[in-house]
C-alpha positions as CSV (number, residue, x, y, z in Angstrom):
1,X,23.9,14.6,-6.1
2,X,23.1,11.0,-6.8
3,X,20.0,11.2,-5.5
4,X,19.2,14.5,-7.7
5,X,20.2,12.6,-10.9
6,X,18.6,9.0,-10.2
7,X,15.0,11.1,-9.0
8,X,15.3,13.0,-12.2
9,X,15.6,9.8,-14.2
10,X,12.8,8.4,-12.3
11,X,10.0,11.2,-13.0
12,X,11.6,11.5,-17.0
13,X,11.2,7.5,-17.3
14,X,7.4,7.7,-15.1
15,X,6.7,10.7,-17.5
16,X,7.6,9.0,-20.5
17,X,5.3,5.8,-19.6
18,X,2.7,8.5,-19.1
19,X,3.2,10.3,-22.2
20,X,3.5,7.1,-24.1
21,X,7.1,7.9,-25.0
22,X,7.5,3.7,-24.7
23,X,5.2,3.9,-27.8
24,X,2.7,1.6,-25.7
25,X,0.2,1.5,-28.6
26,X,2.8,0.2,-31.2
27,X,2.5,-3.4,-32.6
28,X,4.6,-6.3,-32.8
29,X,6.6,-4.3,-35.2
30,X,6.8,-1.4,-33.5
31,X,4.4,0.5,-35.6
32,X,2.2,2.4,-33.8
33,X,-1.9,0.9,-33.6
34,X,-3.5,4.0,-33.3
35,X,-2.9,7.1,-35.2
36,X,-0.1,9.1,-33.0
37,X,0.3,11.6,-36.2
38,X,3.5,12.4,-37.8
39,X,7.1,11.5,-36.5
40,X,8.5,15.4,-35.9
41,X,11.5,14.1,-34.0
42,X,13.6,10.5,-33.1
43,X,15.6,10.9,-30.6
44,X,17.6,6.7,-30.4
45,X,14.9,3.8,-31.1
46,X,11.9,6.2,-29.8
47,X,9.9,9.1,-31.5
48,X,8.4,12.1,-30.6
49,X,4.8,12.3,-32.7
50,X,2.7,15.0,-33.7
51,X,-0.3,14.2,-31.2
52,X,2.3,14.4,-28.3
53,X,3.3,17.8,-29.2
54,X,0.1,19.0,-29.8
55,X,-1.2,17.6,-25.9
56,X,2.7,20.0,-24.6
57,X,1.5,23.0,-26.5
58,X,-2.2,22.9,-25.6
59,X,-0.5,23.5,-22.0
60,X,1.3,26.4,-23.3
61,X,0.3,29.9,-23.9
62,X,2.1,31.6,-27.4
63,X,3.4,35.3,-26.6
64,X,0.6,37.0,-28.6
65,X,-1.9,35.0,-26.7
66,X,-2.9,33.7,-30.4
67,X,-0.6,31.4,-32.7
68,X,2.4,29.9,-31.9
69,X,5.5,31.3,-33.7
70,X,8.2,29.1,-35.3
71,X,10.6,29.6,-32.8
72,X,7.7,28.8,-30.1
73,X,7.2,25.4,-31.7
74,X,11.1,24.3,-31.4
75,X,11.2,25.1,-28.0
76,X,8.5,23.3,-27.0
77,X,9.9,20.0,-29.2
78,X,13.1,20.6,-27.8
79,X,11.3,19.4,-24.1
80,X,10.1,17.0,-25.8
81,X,13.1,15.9,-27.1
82,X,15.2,16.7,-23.7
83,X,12.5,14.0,-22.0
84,X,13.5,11.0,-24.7
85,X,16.5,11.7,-24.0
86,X,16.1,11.6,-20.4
87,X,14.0,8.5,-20.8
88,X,16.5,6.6,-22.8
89,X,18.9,7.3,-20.2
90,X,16.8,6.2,-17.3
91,X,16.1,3.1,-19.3
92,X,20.1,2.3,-19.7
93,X,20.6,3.0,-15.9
94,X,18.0,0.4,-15.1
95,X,15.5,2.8,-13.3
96,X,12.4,0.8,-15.0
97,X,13.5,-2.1,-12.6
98,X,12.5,0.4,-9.8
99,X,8.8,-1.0,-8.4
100,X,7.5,2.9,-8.4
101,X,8.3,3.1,-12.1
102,X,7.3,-0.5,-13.1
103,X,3.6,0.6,-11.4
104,X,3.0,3.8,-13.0
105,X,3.9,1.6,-16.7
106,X,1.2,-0.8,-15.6
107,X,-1.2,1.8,-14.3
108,X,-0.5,3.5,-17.6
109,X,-1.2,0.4,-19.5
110,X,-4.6,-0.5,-17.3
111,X,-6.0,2.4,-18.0
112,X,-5.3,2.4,-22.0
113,X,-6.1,-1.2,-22.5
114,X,-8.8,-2.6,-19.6
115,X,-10.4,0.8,-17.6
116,X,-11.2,3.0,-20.8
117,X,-13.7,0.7,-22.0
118,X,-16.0,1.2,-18.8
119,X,-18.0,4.7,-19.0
120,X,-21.0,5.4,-17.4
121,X,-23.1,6.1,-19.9
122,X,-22.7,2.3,-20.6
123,X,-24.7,1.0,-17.6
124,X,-28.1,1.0,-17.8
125,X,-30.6,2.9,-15.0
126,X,-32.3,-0.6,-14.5
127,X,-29.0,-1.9,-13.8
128,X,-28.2,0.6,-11.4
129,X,-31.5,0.1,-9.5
130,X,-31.3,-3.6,-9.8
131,X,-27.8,-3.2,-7.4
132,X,-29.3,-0.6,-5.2
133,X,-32.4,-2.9,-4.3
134,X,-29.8,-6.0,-3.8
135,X,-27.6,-3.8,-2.0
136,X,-29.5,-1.6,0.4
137,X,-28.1,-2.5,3.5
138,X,-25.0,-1.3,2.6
139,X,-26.3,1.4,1.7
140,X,-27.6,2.2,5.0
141,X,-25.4,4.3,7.4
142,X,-25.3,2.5,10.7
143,X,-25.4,4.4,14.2
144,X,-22.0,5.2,15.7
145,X,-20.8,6.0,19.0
146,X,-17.6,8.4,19.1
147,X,-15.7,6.6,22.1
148,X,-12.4,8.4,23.9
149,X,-10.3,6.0,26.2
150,X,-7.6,5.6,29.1
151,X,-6.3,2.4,28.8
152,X,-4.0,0.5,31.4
153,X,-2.4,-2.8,30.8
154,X,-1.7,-5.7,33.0
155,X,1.5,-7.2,32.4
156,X,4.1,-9.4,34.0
157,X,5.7,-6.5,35.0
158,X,2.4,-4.4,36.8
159,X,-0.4,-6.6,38.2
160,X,-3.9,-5.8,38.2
161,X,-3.7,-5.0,42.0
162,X,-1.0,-2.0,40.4
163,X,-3.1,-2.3,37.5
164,X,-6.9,-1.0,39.5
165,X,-4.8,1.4,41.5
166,X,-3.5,3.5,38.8
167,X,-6.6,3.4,36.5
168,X,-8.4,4.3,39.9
169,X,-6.4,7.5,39.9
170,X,-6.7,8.2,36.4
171,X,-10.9,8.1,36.6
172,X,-10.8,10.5,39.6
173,X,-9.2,12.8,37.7
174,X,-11.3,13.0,34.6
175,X,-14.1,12.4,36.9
176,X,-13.2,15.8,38.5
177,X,-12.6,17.5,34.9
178,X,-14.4,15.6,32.1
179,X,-12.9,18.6,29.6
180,X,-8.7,17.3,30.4
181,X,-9.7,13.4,29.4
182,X,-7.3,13.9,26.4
183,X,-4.9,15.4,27.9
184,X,-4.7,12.6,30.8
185,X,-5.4,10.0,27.7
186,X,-2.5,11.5,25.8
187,X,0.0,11.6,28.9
188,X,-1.5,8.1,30.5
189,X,-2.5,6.0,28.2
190,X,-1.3,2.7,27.2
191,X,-2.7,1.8,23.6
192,X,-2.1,3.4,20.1
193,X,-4.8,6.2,20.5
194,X,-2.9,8.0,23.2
195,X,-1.5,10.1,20.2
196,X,-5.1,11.3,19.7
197,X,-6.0,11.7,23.4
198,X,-7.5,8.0,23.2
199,X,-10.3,8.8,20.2
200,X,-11.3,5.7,19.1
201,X,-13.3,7.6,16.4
202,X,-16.6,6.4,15.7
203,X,-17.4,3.5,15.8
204,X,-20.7,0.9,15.1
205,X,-22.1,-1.8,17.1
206,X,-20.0,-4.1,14.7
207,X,-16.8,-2.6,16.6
208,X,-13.6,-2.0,14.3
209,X,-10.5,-4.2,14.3
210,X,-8.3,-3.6,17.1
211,X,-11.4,-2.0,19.9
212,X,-12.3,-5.1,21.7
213,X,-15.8,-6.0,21.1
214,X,-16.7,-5.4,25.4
215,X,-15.5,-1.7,25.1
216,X,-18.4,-1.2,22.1
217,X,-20.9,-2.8,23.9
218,X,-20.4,-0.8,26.9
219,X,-20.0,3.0,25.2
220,X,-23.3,2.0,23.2
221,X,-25.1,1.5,26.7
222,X,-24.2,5.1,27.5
223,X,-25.0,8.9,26.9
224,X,-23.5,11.3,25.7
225,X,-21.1,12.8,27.8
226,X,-20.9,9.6,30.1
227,X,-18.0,8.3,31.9
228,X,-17.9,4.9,33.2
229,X,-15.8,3.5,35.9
230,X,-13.3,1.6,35.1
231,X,-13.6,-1.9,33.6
232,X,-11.6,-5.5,32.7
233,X,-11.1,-5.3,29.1
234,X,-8.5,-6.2,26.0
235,X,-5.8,-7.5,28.9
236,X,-6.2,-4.0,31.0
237,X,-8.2,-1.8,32.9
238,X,-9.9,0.8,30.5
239,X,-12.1,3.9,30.8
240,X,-14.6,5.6,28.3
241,X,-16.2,8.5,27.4
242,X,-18.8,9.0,25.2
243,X,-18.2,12.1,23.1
244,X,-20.9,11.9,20.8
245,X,-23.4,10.1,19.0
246,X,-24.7,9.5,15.6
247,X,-28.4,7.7,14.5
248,X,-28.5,5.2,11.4
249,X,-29.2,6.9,8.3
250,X,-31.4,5.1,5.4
251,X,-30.6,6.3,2.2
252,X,-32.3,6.6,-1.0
253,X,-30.9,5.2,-4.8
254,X,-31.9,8.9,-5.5
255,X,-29.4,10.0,-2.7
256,X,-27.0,7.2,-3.3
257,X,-26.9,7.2,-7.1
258,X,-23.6,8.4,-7.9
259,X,-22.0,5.6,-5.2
260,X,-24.2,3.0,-7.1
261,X,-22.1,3.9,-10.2
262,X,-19.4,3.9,-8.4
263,X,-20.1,0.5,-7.1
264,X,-21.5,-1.1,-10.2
265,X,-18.3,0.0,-12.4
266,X,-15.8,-1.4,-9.9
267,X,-17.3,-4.7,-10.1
268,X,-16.6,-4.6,-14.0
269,X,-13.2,-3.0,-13.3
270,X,-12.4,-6.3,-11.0
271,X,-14.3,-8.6,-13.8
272,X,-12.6,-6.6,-16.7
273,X,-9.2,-6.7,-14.5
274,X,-9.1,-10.5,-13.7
275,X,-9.6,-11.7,-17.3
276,X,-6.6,-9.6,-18.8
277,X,-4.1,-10.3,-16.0
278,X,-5.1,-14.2,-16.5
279,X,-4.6,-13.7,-19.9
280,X,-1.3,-11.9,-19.8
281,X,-0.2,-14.2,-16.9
282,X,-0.6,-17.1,-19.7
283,X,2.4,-15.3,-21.8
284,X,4.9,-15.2,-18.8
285,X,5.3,-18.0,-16.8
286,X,6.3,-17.0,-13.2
287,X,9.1,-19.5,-11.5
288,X,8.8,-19.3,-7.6
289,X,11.4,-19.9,-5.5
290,X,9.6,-21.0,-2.3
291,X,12.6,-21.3,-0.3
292,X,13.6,-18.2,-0.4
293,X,10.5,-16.7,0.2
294,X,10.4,-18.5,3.3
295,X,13.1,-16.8,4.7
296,X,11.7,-13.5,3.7
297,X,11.2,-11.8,7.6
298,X,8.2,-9.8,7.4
299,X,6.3,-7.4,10.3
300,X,2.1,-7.4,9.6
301,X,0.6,-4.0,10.7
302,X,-1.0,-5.0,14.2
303,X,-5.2,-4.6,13.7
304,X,-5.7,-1.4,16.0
305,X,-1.8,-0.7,16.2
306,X,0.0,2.2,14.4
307,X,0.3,1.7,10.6
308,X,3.8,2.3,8.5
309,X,3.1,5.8,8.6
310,X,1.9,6.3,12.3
311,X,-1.5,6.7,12.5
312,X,-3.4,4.0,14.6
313,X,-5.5,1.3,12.9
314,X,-5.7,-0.5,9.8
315,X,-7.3,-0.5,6.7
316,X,-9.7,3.1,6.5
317,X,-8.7,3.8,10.2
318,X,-9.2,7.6,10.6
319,X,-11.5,7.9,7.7
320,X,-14.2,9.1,9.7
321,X,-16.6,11.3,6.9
322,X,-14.5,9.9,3.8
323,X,-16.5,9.9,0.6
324,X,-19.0,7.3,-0.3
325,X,-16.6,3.9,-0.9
326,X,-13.5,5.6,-0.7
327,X,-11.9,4.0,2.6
328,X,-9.0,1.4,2.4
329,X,-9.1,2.5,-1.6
330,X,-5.2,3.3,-2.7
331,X,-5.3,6.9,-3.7
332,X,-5.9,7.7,-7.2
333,X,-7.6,4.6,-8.4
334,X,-11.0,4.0,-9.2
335,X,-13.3,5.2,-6.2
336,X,-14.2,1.9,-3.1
337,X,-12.0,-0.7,-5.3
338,X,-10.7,-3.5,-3.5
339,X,-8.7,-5.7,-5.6
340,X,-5.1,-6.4,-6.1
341,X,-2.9,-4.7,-7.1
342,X,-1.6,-2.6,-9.1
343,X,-4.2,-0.1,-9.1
344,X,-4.7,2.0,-11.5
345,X,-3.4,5.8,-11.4
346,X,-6.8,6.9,-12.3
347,X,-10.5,6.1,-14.0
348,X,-11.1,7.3,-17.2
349,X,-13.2,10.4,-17.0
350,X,-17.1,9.4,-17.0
351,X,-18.9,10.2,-19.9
């Protein structure tokens, strides 16, 4: 039941930050800077405005599908009103000291004060080619090899002799029936991908972290639908198959145009970012207590191993056919930005 209450505190006190129930645009003396309308409701030291209701009852539909009646109106300021409250309370329990809350309060405030003043129509075409032509090899999708594996370590405890003569029974047989290599992969295998029949995915000649770099070389000096015999690789035996293949791609700014923007207004979101938080910073000193981080025990995500939520790899691993800049991006903030965090909860719309 305490669970039930402290969530419901949590979404009223994200909602309000949202909503702008904190009154974020209000000045030093708590006046609001932007026009917010009329006060049609106080509920403690906040206020529910006239602008607020009118964004609740846009989402609403009146009974005669026209105008909304009297009665109509209280109800939906009595939500309103029933959210302060809520808010208030969350505030007096402490739940703004919970990190989830504290993020969506500074994505809320990003957005208002450092993201809105970014919009496309405010970069110029020139601009745009200018970082397509100094760009293009990033723009230029690389060949990729889809690579499946049976892995077998070599450990204190199995050595290679015990090592060869398992991965030697392994090959023959997938080498007898290429179509059960996942299922031997999946019941055999000794590395993170064994959960997806040892897929590596696909990968480019630059490898991926946690593939060594021998494996790579090796599936990109095979067909499609080869199976090499086994080989001495990343501590174990290993072998491949190559499930498919993919040429490099050269695209156009015509083709690439809406990534460019993409591109173009990160870089002023991560410019635009930097300054405020360096000037904010200024206002609130930060004390560090060094020994005590110290003996802060952490466990990194191994490059290649399984992630906090279970998946193998790291950063974009499993990403395969993502949109255009959108891998290793946290979900919901600007499209491709890599910078630190917070992020914010989302763009402003492009106009």
């Amino acid at each position: 039941m305490r669970f039930r209450i402290v969530s419901a505190l949590t979404l009223a006190l994200a909602l309000a930050a949202c909503n702008g129930s904190q009154n974020p645009s209000a000045g030093a003396d708590g006046a609001p800077k932007e026009d917010l309308g009329t006060v049609l409701a106080e509920v403690g030291d906040v206020k529910v405005y006239s602008k607020e209701f009118e964004q609740a009852a846009a989402r609403k539909t009146p009974a005669d599908g026209q105008n909304f009646t009297i009665d109509e109106k209280k109800d939906i300021l009595k939500k309103l009103v029933e959210e302060k409250a809520l808010y208030l309370e969350a505030r007096k329990k402490g739940v703004d000291q919970d990190p989830k809350v504290q993020k969506v309060m500074i994505n809320t405030l990003l957005r208002q004060e450092v993201y809105a003043s970014v919009r496309n129509s405010d970069i110029a075409e020139d601009e745009l080619k200018a970082y397509f032509d100094s760009h293009k090899e990033e723009f230029i999708v690389p060949p990729k090899v889809q690579v499946k594996r049976i892995f077998v370590r070599v450990s204190d405890q199995r050595s290679d002799a015990d090592a060869k003569k398992l991965i030697d029974g392994l090959y023959a047989q997938v080498k007898a029936s290429p179509d059960k290599f996942g299922d031997v992969a999946s019941e055999s295998s000794e590395d993170p991908y064994k959960k997806r029949g040892g897929d590596l995915g696909f990968v480019s000649k630059e490898g991926k972290p946690g593939i060594e770099q021998e494996v790579v070389d090796k599936a990109f000096g095979m067909n499609v639908g080869d199976l090499s015999e086994p080989f001495l690789a990343g501590g174990g035996y290993n072998v491949i198959y190559v499930a498919n293949k993919r040429e490099g791609v050269e695209r156009t700014f015509e083709q690439m145009r809406s990534s460019v923007i993409r591109r173009v207004k990160n870089d002023k979101y991560k410019e635009l970012y930097d300054k405020y938080v360096a000037d904010i910073s200024k206002n609130y000193p930060a004390k560090i207590d060094d020994a005590a981080l110290g003996k802060v025990e952490v466990q990194p995500m191994r490059q290649g191993g399984m992630n906090p939520l279970g998946f193998p790899g790291g950063e974009g691993e499993g990403m395969e056919g993502a949109p255009e800049g959108m891998v290793g991006g946290e979900a919901g903030g600007p499209p491709g930005m890599r910078m630190p965090m917070p992020m914010p909860v989302a763009p402003p719309p492009g106009k």
